[in-house]
C-alpha positions in Angstrom: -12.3 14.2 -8.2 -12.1 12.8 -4.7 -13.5 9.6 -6.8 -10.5 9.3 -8.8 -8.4 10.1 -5.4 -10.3 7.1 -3.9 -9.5 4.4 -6.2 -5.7 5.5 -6.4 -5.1 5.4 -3.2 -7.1 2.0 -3.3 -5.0 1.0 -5.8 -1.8 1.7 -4.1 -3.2 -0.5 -0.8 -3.7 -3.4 -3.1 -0.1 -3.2 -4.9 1.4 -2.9 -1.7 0.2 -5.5 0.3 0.3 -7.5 -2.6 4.2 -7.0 -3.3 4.6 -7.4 0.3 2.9 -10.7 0.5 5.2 -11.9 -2.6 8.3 -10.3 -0.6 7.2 -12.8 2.6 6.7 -15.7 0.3 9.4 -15.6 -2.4 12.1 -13.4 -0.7 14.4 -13.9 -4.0 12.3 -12.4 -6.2 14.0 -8.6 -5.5 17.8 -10.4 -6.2 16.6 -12.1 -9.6 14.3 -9.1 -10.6 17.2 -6.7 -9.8 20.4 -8.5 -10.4 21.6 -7.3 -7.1 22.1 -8.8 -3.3 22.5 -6.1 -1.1 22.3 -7.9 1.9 24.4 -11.1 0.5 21.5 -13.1 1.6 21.5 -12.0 5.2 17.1 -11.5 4.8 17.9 -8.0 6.2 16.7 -5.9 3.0 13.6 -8.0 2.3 12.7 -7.4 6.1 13.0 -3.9 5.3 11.1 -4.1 1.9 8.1 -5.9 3.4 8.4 -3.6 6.4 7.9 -0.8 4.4 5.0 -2.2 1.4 3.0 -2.9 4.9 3.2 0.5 6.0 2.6 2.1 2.6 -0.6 -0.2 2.3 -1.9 0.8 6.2 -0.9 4.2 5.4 -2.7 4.1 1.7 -6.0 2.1 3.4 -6.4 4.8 6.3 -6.1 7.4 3.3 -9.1 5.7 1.4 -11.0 5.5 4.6 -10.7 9.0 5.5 -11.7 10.1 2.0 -15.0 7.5 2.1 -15.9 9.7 5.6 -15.3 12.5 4.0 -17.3 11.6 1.3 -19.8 10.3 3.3 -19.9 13.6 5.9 -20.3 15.8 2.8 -23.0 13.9 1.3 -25.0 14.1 4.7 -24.2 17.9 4.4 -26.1 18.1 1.5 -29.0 16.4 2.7 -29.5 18.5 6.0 -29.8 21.4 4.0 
């Protein structure tokens, strides 16, 4: 189970710091992709979209790391035993 937890959250790090890397390098893609300019090209919403992909991919990587520990400090557990 906590397998299966691991790579999601894994997964989700990736996606986001991918997408936020795009959003830094090709700011237009969310106005072609959407059809919408919410900011009229002020930079102000893709600030906020990278902004928040970066903290969704530090807050998915500390996730991953404390399941590995937990992993880990469950599997040492077992062996004191």
């Amino acid at each position: 189970m906590r397998h299966k937890l691991v790579v999601a959250e894994l997964a989700a790090t990736c996606v986001a710091t991918v997408m936020a890397i795009v959003t830094i390098a090709w700011p237009q893609w969310i106005e072609l992709a959407f059809r919408i300019d919410p900011d009229h090209r002020g930079g102000a919403f893709e600030l906020l979209i990278t902004g928040l992909l970066i903290a969704v991919a530090v807050a998915s990587a500390i996730a991953v790391r404390a399941q590995i520990r937990r992993g880990h400090a469950a599997a040492n557990m077992g062996d004191a035993r």
